[in-house]
C-alpha positions, 0 to 999 in steps of 0.5 A, a space after each residue: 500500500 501507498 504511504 499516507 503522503 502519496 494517498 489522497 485525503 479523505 474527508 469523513 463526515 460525521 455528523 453527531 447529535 446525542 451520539 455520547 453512548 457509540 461517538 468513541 467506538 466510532 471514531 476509534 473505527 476510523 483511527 484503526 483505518 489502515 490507510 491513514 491520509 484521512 481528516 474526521 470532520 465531526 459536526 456537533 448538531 447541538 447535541 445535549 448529552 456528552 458527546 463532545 465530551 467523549 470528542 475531546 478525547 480524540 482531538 489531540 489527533 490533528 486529523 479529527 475536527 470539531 464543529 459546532 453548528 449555531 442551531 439544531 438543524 438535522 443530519 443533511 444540514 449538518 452533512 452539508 456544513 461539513 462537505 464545505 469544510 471538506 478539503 479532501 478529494 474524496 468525501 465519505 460519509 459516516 454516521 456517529 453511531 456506525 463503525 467501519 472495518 478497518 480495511 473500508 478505506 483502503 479497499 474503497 479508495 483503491 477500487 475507485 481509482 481503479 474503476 475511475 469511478 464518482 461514486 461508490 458504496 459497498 456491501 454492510 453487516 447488521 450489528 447490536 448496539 455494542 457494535 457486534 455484527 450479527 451475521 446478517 449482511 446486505 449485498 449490494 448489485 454490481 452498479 446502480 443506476 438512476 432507475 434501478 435505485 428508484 426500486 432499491 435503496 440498497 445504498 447506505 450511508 455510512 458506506 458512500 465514498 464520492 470523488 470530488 474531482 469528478 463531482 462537484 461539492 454542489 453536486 453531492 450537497 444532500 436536499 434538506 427533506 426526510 431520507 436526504 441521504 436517499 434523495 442525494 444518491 438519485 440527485 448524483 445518479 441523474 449526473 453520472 450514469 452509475 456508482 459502482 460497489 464492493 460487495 463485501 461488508 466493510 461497514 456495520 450498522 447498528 440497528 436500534 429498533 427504536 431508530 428512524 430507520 427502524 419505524 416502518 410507517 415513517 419510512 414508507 410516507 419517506 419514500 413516498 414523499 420522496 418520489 412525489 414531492 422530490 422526484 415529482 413522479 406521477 401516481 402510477 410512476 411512484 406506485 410502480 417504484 414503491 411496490 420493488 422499494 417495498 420488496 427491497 427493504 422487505 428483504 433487507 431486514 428480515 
């Protein structure tokens, strides 16, 4: 591998609100990162619990920031604040309560230079909240394309790498609406004409069964909203889409 002089930066956004029970097992993800060119941007959105308290134990390591939004103003927002702070040529996003391995960014960095690729996401395992995996993994498709990701959101989060010299920072600024995340990767899929994937679990989510992604009537009026009000899809259009969404995620969480 590369020394870290020689590997472009990647920038990591965190964005963090209330994060104090899972922020050191995460970030501690990142410092475990074998490829080592890297800053953590942790964007504080007014958290009230001790998570910048649990931050101060790590900023002694100059690659990891502390921001402080002025207001509450939601995960986008915060996401946004810290893309424009963002000096790497890559982008990833990483959400306070998720955890890589410690290959994720060797591994994707060196498959996008080698794709020459915008964009990518990869493969993830469930995990319990104390951060074990459980066995259940999410493999993801080869690429994606705009229409295909209309039908499966299989594209999480915390596992999106971008490649800022081939989008733009507008260009992967999240819209301020429920499922932003979402509604960002069909934003960049309407640029290019595909991400591509490593279909391995190199992130591990951990499901809380009392989370927003976890409400099941929450994340279909998301969808929903999404490709009527955001993708401004007709009725039939949208029904068509949402019955392979719902298939889809379905499957995923069995």
């Amino acid at each position: 591998m590369k020394t870290a002089k020689n590997e472009p930066l990647v920038s990591i956004i965190v964005p963090v609100y209330n994060a104090g029970l899972f922020l050191d097992s995460t970030i501690e993800s990142v410092l475990a990162q074998t490829y080592e060119n890297w800053e953590l941007i942790l964007v504080n959105d007014r958290s009230t619990d001790g998570s910048k308290f649990v931050a101060e134990d790590y900023l002694s390591d100059k690659r990891i920031h502390w921001i402080d939004m002025k207001q509450n103003s939601g995960a986008a927002t915060s996401r946004n604040a810290g893309i424009e702070l963002a000096k790497g040529r890559y982008i990833a996003f990483l959400d306070a309560d998720d955890l890589w391995d410690k290959e994720k960014l060797a591994k994707q960095i060196a498959f996008m230079q080698k794709k020459d690729c915008a964009f990518s996401f990869t493969g993830y395992e469930f995990a319990t909240p104390s951060g074990v995996p459980n066995g259940k993994k999410v493999n993801v498709p080869e690429t994606i394309a705009y229409k295909q990701a209309l039908k499966n959101t299989t594209i999480f989060t915390s596992t999106v790498i971008f490649d800022t010299k081939k989008l733009s920072k507008e260009n992967i600024m999240m819209p301020v609406v429920p499922s932003e995340d979402t509604a960002t990767w069909w934003q960049v899929l309407k640029i290019i004409p595909k991400a591509y994937s490593i279909n391995e679990p190199l992130t591990y989510y951990r499901r809380n069964a009392g989370s927003l992604s976890a409400n099941k009537k929450a994340a279909i009026h998301r969808i929903w909203n999404l490709y009527r009000n955001v993708e401004k899809l007709n009725a039939i259009k949208s029904c068509y889409y949402f019955t392979f969404w719902a298939f889809n995620a379905t499957r995923r969480r069995v």
